[in-house]
TIBA-63878 format. One record per atom (N, C-alpha, C): atom name; residue number from 1; x, y, z. Coordinates in steps of 0.001 Angstrom, whole numbers. Each point is the difference from the previous one (the first is absolute). Example, Ala and Ser with C-alpha at 12.3 -4.5 7.8 and 13.67 -1.06 7.14 Angstrom:
BEGIN
<rec 'N', 1, <13190, -5690, 7800>>
<rec 'CA', 1, <-890, 1190, 0>>
<rec 'C', 1, <900, 1200, 0>>
<rec 'N', 2, <-350, 1050, -720>>
<rec 'CA', 2, <820, 1190, 60>>
<rec 'C', 2, <-770, 1090, 730>>
# end
This chain:
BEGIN
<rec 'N', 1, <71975, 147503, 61709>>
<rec 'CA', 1, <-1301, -547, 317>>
<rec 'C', 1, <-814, 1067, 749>>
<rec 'N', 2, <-1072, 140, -270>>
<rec 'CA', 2, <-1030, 823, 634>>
<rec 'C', 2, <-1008, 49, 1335>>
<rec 'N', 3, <222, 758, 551>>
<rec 'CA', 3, <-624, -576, 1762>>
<rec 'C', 3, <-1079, -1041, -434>>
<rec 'N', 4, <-605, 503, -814>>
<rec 'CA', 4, <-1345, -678, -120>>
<rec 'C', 4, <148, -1213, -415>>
<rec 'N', 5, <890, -607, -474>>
<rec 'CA', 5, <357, -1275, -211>>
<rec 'C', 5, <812, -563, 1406>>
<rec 'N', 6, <120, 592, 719>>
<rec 'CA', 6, <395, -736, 1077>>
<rec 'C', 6, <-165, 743, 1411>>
<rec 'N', 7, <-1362, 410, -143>>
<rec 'CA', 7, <-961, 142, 1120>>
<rec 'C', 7, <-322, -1146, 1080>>
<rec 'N', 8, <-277, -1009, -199>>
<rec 'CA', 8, <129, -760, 287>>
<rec 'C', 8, <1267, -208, 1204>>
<rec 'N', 9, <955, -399, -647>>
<rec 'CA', 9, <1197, -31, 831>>
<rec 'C', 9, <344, 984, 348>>
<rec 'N', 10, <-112, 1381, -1>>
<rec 'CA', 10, <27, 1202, 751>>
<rec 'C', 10, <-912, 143, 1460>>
<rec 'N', 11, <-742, -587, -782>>
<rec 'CA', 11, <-1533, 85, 1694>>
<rec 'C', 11, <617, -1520, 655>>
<rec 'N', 12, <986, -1003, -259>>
<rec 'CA', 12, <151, -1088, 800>>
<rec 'C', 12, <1098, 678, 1262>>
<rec 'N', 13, <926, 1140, -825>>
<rec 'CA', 13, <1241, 567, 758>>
<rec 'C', 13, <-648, 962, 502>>
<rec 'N', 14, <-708, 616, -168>>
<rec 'CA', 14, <-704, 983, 884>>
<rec 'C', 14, <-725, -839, 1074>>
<rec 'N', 15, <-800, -1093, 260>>
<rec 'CA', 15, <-408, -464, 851>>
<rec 'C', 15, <1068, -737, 1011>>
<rec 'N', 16, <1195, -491, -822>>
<rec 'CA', 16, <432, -567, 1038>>
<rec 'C', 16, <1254, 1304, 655>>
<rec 'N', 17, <-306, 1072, -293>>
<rec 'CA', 17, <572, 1158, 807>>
<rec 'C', 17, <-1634, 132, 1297>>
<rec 'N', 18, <-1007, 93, -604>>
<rec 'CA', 18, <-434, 55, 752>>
<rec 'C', 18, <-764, -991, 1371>>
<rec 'N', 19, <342, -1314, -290>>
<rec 'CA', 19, <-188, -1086, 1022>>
<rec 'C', 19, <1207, -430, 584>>
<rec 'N', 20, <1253, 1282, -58>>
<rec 'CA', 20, <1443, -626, 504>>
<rec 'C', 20, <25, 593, 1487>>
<rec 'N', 21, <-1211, 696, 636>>
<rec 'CA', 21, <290, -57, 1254>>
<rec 'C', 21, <-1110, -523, 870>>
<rec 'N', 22, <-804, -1005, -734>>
<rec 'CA', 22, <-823, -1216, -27>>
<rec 'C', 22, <-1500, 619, 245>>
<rec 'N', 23, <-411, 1516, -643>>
<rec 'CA', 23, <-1166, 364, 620>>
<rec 'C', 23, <-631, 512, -1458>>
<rec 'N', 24, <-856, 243, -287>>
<rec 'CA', 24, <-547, 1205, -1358>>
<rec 'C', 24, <-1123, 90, 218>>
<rec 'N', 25, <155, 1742, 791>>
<rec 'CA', 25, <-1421, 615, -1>>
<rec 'C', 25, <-467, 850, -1112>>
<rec 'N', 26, <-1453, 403, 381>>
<rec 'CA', 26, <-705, 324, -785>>
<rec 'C', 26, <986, 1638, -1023>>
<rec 'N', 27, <751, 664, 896>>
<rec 'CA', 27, <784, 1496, -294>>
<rec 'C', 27, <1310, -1127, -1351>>
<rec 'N', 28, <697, -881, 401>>
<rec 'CA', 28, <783, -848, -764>>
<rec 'C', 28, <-616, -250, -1520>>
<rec 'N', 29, <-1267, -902, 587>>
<rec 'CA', 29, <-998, 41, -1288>>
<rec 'C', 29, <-52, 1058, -1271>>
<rec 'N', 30, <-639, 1425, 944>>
<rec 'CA', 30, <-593, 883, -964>>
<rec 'C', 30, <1189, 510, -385>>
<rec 'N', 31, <1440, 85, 819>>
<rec 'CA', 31, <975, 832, -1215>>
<rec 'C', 31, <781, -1401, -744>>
<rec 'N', 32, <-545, -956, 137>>
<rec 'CA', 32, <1117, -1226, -1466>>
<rec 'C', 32, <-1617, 624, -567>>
<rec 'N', 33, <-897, -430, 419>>
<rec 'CA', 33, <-1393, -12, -1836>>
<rec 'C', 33, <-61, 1294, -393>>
<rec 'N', 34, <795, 1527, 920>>
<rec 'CA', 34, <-241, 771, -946>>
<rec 'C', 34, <1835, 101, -971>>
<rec 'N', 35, <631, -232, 763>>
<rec 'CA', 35, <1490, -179, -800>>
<rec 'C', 35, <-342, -663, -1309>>
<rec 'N', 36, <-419, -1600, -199>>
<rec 'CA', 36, <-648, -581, -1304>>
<rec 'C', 36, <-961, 593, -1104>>
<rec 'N', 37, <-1017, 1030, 742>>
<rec 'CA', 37, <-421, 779, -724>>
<rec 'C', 37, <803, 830, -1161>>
<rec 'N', 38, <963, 1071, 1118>>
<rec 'CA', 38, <1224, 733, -634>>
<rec 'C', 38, <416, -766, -724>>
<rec 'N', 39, <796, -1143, -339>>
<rec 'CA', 39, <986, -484, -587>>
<rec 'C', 39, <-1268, -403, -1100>>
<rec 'N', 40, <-770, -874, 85>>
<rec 'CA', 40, <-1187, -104, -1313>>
<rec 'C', 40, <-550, 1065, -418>>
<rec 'N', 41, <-82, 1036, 293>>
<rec 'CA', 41, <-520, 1703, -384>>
<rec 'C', 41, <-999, -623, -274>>
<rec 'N', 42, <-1105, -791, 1181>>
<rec 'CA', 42, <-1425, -75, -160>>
<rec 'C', 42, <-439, 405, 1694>>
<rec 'N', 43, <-1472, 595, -439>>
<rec 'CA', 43, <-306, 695, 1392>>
<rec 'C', 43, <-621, -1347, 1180>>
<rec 'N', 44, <-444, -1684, -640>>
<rec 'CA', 44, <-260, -590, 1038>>
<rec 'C', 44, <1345, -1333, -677>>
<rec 'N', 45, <36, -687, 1262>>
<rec 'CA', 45, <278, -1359, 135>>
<rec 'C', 45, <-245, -681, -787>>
<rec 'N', 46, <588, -776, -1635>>
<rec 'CA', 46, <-907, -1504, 296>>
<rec 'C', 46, <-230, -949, -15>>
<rec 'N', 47, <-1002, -489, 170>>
<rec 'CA', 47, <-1229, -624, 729>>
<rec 'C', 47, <1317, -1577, 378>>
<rec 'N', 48, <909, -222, -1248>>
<rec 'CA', 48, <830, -1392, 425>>
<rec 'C', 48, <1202, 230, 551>>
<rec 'N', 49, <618, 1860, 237>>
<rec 'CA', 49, <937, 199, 918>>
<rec 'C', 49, <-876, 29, 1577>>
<rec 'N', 50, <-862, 186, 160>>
<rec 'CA', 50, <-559, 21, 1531>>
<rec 'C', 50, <-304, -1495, -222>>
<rec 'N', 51, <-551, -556, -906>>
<rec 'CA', 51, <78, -1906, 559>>
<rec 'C', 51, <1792, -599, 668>>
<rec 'N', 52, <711, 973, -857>>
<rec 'CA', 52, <1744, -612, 236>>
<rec 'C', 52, <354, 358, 1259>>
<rec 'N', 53, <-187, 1192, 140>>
<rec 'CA', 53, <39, 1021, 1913>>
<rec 'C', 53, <-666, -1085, 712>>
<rec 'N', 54, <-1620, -518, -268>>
<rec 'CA', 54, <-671, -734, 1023>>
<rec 'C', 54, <430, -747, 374>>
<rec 'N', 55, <506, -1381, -1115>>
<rec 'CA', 55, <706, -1121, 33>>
<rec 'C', 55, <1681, -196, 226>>
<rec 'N', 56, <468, 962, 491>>
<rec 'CA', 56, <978, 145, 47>>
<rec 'C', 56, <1215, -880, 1091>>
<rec 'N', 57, <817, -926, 277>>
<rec 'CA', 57, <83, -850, 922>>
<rec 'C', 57, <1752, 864, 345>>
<rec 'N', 58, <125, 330, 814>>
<rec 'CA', 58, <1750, 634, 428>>
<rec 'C', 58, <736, -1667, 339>>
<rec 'N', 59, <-920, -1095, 412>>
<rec 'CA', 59, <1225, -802, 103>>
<rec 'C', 59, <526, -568, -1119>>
<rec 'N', 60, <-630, -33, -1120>>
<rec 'CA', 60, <-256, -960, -1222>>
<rec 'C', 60, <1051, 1187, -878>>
<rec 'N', 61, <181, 1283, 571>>
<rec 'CA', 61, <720, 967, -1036>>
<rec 'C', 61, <1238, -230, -84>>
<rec 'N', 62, <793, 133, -1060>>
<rec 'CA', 62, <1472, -104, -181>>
<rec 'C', 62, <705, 984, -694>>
<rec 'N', 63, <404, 822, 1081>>
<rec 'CA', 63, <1078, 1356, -753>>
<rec 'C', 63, <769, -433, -1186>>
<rec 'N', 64, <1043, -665, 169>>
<rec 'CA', 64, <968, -140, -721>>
<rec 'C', 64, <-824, -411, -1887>>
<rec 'N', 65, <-635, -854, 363>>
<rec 'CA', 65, <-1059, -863, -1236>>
<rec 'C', 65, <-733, 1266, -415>>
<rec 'N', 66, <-291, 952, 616>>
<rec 'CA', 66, <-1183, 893, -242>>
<rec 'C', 66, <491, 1070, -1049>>
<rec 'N', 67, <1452, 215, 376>>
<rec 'CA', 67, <940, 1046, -94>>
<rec 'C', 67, <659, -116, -1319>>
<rec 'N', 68, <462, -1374, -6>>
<rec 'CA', 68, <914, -411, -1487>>
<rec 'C', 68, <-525, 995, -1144>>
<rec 'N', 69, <-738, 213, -448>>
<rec 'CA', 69, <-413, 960, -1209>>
<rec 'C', 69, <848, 1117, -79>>
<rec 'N', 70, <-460, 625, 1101>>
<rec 'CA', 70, <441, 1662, 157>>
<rec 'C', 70, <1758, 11, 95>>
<rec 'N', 71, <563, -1059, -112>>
<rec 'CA', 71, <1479, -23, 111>>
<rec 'C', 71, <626, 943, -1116>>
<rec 'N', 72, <-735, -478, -1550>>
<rec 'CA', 72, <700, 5, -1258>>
<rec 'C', 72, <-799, 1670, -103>>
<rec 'N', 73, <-430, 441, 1019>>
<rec 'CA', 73, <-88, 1327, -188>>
<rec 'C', 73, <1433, 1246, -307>>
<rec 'N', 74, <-495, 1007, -174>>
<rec 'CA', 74, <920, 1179, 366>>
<rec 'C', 74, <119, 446, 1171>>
<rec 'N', 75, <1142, 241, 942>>
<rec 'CA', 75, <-179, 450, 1061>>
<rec 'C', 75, <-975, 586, 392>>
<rec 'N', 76, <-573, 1000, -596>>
<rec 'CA', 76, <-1126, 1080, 566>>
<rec 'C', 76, <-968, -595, 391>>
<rec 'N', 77, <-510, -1199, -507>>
<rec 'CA', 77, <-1712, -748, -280>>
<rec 'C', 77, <62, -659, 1306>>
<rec 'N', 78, <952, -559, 519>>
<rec 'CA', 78, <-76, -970, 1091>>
<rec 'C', 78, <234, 1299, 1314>>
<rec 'N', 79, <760, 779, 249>>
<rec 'CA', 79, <294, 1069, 514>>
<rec 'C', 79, <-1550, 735, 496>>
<rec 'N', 80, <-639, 294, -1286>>
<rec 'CA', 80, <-1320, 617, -91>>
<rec 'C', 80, <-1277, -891, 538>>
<rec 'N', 81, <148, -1460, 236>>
<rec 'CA', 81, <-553, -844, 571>>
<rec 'C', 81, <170, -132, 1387>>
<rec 'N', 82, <1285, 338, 410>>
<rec 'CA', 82, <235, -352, 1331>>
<rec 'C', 82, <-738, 1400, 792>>
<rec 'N', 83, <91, 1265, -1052>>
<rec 'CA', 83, <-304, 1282, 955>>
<rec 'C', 83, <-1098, -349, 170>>
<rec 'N', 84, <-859, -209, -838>>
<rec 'CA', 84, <-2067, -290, 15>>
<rec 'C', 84, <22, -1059, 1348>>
<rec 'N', 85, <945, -1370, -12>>
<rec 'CA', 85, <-126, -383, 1156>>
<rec 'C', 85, <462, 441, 1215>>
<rec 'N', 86, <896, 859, -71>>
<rec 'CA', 86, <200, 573, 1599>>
<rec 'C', 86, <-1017, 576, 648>>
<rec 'N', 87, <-684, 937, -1317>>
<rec 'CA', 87, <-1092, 1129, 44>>
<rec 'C', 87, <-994, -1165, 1020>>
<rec 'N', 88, <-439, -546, -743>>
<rec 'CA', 88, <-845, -1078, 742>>
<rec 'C', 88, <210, -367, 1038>>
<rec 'N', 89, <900, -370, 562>>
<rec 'CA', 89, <325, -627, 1152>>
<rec 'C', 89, <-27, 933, 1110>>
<rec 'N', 90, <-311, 1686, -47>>
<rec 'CA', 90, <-433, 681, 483>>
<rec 'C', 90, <-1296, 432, -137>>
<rec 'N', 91, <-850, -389, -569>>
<rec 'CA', 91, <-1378, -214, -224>>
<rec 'C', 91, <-792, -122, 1790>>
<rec 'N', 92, <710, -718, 732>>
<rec 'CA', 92, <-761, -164, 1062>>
<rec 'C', 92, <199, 1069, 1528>>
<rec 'N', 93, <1125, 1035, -880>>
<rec 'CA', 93, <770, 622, 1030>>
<rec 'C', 93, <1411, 287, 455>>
<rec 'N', 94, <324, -1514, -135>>
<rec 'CA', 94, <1246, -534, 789>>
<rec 'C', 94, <790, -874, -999>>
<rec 'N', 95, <935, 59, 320>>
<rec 'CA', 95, <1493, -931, -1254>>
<rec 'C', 95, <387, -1242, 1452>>
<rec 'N', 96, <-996, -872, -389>>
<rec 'CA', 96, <705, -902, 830>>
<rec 'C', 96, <1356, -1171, 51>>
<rec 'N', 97, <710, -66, 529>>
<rec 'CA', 97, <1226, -805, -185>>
<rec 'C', 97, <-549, -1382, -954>>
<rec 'N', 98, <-844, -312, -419>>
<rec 'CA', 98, <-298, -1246, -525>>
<rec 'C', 98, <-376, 25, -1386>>
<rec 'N', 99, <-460, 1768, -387>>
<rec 'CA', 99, <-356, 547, -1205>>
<rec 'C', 99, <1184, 469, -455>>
<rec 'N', 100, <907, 588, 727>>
<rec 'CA', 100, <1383, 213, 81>>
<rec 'C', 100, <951, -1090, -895>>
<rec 'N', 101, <-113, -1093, 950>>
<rec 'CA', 101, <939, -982, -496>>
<rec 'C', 101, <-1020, -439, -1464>>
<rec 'N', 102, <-1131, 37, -307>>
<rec 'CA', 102, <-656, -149, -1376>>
<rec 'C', 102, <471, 833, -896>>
<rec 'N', 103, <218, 1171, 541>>
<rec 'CA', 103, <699, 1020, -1169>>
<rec 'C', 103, <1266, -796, -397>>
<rec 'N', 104, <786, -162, 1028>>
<rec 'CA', 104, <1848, -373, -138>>
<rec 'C', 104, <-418, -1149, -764>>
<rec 'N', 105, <-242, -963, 107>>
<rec 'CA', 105, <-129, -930, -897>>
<rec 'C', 105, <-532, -405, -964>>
<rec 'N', 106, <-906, 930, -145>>
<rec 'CA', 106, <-219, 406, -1488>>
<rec 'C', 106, <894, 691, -1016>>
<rec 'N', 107, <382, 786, 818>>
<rec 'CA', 107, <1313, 840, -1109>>
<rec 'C', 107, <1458, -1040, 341>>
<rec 'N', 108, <91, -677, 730>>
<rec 'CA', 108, <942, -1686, -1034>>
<rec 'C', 108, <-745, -360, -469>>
<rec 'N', 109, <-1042, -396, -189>>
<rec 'CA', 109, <-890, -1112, -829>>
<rec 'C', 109, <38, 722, -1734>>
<rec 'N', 110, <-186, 1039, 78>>
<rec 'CA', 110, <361, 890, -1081>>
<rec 'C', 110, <1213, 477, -577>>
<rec 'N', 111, <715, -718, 949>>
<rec 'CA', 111, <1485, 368, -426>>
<rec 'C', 111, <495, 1159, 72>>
<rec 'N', 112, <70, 1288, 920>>
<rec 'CA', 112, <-167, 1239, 122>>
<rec 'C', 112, <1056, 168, 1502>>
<rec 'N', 113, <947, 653, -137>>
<rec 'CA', 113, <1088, 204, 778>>
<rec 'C', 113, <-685, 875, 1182>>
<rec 'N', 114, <71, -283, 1186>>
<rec 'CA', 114, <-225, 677, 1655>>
<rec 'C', 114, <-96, 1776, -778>>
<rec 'N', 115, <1378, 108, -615>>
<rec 'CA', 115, <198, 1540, -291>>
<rec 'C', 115, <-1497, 530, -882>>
<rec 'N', 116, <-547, -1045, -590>>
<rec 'CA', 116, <-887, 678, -1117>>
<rec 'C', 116, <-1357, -125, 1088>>
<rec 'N', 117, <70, -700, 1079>>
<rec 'CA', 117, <-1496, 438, 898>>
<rec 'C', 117, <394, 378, 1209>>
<rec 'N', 118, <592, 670, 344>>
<rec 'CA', 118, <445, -258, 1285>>
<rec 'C', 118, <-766, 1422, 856>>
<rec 'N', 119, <-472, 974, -1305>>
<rec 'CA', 119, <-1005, 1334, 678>>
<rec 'C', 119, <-1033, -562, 170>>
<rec 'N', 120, <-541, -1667, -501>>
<rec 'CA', 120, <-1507, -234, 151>>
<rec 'C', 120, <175, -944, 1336>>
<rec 'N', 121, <499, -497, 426>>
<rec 'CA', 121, <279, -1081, 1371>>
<rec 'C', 121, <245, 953, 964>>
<rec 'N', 122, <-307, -149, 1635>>
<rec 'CA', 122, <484, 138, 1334>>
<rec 'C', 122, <1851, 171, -122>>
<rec 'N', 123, <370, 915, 620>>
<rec 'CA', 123, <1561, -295, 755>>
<rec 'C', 123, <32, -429, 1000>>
<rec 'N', 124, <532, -916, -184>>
<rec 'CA', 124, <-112, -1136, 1479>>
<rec 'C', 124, <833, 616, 878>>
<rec 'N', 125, <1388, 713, -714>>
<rec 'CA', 125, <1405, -14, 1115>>
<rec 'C', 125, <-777, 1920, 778>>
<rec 'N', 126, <-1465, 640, -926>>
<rec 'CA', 126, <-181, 1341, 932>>
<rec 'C', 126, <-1371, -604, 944>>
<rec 'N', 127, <-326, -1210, -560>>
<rec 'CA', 127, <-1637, -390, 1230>>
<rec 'C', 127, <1102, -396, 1164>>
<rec 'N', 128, <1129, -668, -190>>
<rec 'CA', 128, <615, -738, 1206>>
<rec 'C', 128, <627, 1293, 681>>
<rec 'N', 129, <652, 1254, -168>>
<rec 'CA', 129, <39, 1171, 192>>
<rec 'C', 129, <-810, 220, 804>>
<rec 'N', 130, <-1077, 189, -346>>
<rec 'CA', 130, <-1873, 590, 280>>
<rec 'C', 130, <6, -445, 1330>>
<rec 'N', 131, <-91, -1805, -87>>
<rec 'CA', 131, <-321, -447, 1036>>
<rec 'C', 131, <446, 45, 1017>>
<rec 'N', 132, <1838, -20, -34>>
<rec 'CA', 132, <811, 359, 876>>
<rec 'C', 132, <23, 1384, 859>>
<rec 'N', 133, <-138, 1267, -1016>>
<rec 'CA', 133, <-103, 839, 1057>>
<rec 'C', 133, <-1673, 379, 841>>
<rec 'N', 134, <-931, -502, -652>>
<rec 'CA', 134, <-1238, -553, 1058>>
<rec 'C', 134, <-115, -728, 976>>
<rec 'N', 135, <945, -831, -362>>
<rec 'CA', 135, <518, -824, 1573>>
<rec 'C', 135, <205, -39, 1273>>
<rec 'N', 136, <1169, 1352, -664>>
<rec 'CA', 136, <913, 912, 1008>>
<rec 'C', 136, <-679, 1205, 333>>
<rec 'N', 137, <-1105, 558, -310>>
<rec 'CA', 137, <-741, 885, 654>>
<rec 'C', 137, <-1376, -524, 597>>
<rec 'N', 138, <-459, -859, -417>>
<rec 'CA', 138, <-1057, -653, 838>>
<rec 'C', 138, <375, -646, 1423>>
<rec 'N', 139, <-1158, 745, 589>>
<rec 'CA', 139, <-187, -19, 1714>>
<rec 'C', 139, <508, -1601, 378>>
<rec 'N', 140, <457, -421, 795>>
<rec 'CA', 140, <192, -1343, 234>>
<rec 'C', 140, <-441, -280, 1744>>
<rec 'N', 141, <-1086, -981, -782>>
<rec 'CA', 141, <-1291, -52, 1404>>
<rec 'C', 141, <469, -1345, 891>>
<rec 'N', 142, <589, -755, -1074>>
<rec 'CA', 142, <366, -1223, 818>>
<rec 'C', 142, <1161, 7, 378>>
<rec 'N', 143, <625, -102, 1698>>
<rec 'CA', 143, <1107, 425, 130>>
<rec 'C', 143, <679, -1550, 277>>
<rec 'N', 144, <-972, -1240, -46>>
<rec 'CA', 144, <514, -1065, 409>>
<rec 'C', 144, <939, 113, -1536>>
<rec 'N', 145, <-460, 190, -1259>>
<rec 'CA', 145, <145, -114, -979>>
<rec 'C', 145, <1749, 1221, -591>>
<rec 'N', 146, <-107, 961, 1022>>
<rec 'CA', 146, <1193, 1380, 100>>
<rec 'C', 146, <1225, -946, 860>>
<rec 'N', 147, <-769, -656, 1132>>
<rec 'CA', 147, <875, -444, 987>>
<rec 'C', 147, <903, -1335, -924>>
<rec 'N', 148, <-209, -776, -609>>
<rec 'CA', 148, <388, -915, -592>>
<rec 'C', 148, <943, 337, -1415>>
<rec 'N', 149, <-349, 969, -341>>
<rec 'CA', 149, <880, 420, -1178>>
<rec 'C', 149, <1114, 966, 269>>
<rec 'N', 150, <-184, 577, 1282>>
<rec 'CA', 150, <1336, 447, 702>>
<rec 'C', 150, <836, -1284, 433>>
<rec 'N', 151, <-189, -825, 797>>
<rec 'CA', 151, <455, -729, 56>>
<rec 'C', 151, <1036, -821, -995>>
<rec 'N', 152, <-970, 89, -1202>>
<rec 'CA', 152, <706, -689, -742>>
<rec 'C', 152, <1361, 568, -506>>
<rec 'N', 153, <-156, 1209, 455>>
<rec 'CA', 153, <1291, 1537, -988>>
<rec 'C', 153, <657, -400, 1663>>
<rec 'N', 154, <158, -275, 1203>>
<rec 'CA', 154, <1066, -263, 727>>
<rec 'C', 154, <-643, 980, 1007>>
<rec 'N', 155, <-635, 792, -103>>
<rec 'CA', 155, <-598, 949, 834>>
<rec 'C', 155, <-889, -993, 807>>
<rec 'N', 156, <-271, 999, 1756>>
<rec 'CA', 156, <-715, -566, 1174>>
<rec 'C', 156, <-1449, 538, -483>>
<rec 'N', 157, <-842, -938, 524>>
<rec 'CA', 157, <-1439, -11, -347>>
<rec 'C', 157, <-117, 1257, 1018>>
<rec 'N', 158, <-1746, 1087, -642>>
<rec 'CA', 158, <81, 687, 899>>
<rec 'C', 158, <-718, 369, 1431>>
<rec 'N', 159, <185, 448, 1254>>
<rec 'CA', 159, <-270, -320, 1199>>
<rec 'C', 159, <-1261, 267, 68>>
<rec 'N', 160, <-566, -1011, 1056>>
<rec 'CA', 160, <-1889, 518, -473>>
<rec 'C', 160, <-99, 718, 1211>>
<rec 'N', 161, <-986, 1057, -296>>
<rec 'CA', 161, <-304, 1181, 822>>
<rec 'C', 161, <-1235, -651, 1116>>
# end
């Protein structure tokens, strides 16, 4: 089947990548209407894909329902869908945990093994890494907050000056 026959449901999964961290600004906008461009190899929008963008409702959307088509694909097609949506979901800057988990569950919804997306999603087990050793080098201002978590390790709170 040919994008252009299912443009449509391409711009429904592209939007709901892009209302999965409940915001879509104007930078979100211009790279999904120029992405649709690319994929239609036409230089504007139209006129009843920007009525579909306008009218577009994220609560009323349903991955799984949206998705069924692209199943009886070839690996590559659904694969090649998910990259255009990651792409997007950096559209505003930032890969937020909520666009994140839109990716992951899209590639089950597609039937597509962790191994076959797993360069387009966050590593959770190196952000929890990340965060941990930021932790441990950030200044620690609250000592009511130092004093209590020694405590808790068996250690004496420490003496105030």
């Amino acid at each position: 089947m040919k994008v252009r026959e299912r443009i449509d449901t391409i711009t429904d999964l592209f939007l709901g990548a892009m209302y999965a961290d409940h915001r879509f600004d104007s930078h979100e906008r211009a790279a999904l209407e120029h992405m649709l461009c690319e994929l239609l190899l036409r230089p504007e929008l139209p006129a009843e894909l920007s009525r579909r963008i306008e009218h577009f409702s994220p609560n009323e959307f349903d991955l799984a329902a949206t998705v069924r088509d692209f199943r009886r694909d070839p690996p590559m097609r659904p694969r090649r869908l998910l990259e255009l949506i990651a792409q997007l979901c950096l559209a505003d800057g930032e890969l937020d945990l909520e666009e994140d988990n839109y990716v992951h569950r899209l590639g089950r919804a597609l039937e597509l093994t962790p191994l076959e997306y797993d360069d387009l999603v966050l590593d959770y087990e190196a952000l929890d890494l990340t965060a941990s050793a930021a932790a441990d080098v950030a200044p620690r201002a609250d000592t009511t907050r130092s004093s209590a978590r020694g405590a808790s390790r068996g250690m004496p709170p420490p003496k105030d000056r």
